[in-house]
N, C-alpha and C positions, 0 to 999 in steps of 0.2 A: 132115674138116678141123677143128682147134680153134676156139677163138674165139679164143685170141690170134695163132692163125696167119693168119688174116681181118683182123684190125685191130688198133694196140696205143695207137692215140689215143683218150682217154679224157676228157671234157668232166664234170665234176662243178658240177654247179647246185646255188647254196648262199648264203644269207642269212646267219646270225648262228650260226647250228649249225657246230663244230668239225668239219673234215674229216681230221685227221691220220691216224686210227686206220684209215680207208679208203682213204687216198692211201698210207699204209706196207704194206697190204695189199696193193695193185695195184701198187703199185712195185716190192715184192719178187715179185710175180709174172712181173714185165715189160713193165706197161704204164707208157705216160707219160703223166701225168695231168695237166691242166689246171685250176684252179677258178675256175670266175665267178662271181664273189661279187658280189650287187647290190647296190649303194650307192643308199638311197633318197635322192630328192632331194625337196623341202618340197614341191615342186608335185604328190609322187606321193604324200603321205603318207596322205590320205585314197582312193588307189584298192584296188579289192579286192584277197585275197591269191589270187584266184584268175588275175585281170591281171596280178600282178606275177610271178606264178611260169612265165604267159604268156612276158612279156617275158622275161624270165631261159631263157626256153627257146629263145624266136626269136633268139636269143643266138648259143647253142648253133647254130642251126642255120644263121645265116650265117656262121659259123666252118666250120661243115663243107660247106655248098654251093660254099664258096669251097677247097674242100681237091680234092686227088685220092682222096681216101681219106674209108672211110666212119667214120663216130663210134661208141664207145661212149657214152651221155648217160645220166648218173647222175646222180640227186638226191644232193641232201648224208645223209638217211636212210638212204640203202639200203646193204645188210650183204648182203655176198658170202659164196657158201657157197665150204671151202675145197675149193682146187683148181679155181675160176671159171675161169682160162682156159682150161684143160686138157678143158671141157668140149666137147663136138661144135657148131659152129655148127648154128643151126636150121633151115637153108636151104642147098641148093643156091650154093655159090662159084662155079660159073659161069654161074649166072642171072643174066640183064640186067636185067629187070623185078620186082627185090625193091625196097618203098615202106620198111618200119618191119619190124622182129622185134623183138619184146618179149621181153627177158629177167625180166622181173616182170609178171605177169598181175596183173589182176583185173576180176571179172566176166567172165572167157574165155567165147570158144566157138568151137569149131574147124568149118569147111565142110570140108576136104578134105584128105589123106593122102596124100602120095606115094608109089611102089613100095619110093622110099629111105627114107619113114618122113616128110618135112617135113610139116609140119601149118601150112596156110593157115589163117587165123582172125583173130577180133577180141579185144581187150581193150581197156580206159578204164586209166585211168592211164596217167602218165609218170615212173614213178617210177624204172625202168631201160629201154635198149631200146636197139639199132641202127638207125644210119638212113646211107643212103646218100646223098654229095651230090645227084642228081638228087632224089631222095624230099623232102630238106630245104629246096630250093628252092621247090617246092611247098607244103611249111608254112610256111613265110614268109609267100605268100599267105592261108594258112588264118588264120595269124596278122591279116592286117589284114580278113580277112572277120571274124574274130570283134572285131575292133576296132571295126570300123564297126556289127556287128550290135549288139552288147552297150554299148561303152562302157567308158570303164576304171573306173569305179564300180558297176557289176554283177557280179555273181556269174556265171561261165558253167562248166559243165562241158567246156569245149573241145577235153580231151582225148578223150570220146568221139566225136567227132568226125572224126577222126584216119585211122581204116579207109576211111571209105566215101569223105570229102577225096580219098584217094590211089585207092582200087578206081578211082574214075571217072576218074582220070587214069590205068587200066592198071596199072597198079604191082599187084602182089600183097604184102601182109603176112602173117607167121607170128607162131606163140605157140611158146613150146618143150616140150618134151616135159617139162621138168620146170623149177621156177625155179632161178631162178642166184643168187637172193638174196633175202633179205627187206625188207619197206619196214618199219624200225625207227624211225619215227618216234611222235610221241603222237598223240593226237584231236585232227583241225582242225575247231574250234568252226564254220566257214562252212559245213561239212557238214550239222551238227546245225542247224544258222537254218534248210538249207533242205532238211529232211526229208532226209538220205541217212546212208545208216550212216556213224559216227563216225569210222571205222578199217575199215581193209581188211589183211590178213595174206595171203601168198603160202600156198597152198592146198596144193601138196607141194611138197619143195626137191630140188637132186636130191643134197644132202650137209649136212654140218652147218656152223653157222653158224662164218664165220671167228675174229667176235667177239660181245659181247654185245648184242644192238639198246638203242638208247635206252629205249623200252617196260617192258624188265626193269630200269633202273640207273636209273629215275629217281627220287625220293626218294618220290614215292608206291605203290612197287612193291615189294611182299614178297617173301621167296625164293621163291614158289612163282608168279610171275605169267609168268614165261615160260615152262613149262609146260602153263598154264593157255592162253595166249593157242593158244599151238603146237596143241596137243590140239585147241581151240574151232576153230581155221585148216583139220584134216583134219577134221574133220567136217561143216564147212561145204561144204569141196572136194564132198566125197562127196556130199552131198546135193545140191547143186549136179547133181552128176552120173545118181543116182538120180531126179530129178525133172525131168530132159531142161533144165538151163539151161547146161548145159555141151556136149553134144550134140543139139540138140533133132530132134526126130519127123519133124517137114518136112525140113531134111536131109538123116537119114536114110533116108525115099523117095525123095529127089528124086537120090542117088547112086547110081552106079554099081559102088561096091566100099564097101557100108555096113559090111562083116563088116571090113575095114580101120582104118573107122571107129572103131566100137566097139572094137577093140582096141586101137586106142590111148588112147581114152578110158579103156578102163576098168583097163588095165594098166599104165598110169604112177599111180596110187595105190598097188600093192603097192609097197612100203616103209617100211624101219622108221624111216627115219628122219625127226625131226618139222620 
């Protein structure tokens, strides 16, 4: 089955960054797009942008827990490779028990491999993904756990959180065999305060990009930076891969069709495109 044969509601999270050139994108593709745009108010202005991107998501997610139908949830960044929906959903459509499918990984890693090819697994990030209303009910709560833990003036990584939140409430999560888009946004400076890489780039894509990412068109970026960035993205991927952080060792002992495994790891890198 497609992705937009799966769903064609589309939730796009988004601040001060212009969505047009994404919502003309998925519009002519077929989906109908939504944009929650967050309107800070004076009393949030000092919380972090790690909170606020929070809120802006448990947004999203009571919108769609309250739906019959599951969400596509886009950040305002992310840049669809063309022909996104026409892509194969990453899971089983008649499975009950799917929590999140991540259409943009980062920091992947896959457990398990279906006969049909689905690949169980984790990623941080929320920069693209499907969630179904049961799943998103669920983050809701995630949401006021991380409220209560952190605080809305703290920094939290909340999004990796996200896998193991739903695993223990049964729910399974997927990664997909290839991304559906890039997270075309700049360096968020709250990354850098607190030791984690600046930027993250989707590792392989499974087509080329619809449009240009932020990244290449902003005024600090020379003809050659998207490129640059693409190229640095697959050989991250790879090594990632080659140094077991994408499949790791324990894993694969502890499976029972590793050779499954490993072929999907290592076979969704052949391609040319960046």
């Amino acid at each position: 089955m497609r992705l937009i044969d799966w769903t064609k509601q589309v939730l796009i999270i988004a601040y001060k960054e212009s969505t047009q050139q994404l919502e003309t994108c998925l519009n002519q593709s077929g989906f109908t797009c939504e944009v929650l745009r967050q309107q800070i108010q004076p009393e949030q202005a000092d919380f972090s942008r790690s909170y606020r991107c929070l809120l802006n998501h448990r947004r999203a997610w009571e919108i769609t827990s309250q739906s019959n139908q599951p969400s596509i949830i886009l950040e305002a960044d992310f840049v669809p490779v063309l022909g996104f929906g026409q892509f194969p959903l990453p899971f089983n459509p008649e499975q009950t028990n799917v929590g999140i499918s991540w259409l943009y990984t980062c920091a992947s890693q896959v457990y398990y491999v279906s006969p049909e090819g689905y690949a169980e697994g984790f990623s941080t990030s929320a920069v693209g993904y499907i969630v179904t209303p049961k799943a998103a009910g669920y983050l809701i709560e995630l949401a006021a756990e991380i409220s209560e833990k952190f605080g809305p003036y703290k920094y939290s990584t909340w999004d990796s959180n996200i896998d193991d939140f739903l695993r223990q409430r049964q729910l399974k999560n997927y990664i997909p065999w290839r991304n559906y888009g890039e997270h075309g946004g700049l360096a968020n400076p709250e990354h850098k305060q607190h030791s984690l890489g600046r930027t993250h780039r989707a590792d392989i894509l499974y087509n080329k990009l619809a449009f240009i990412p932020m990244y290449a068109t902003d005024e600090k970026a020379d003809k050659g930076e998207f490129l640059r960035v693409r190229v640095w993205a697959r050989l991250k991927g790879i090594a990632r891969l080659l140094t077991g952080r994408f499949l790791r060792l324990k894993v694969i002992k502890g499976s029972s069709t590793p050779l499954r495994l490993i072929r999907f790891a290592v076979i969704r890198h052949f391609s040319l495109s960046l």
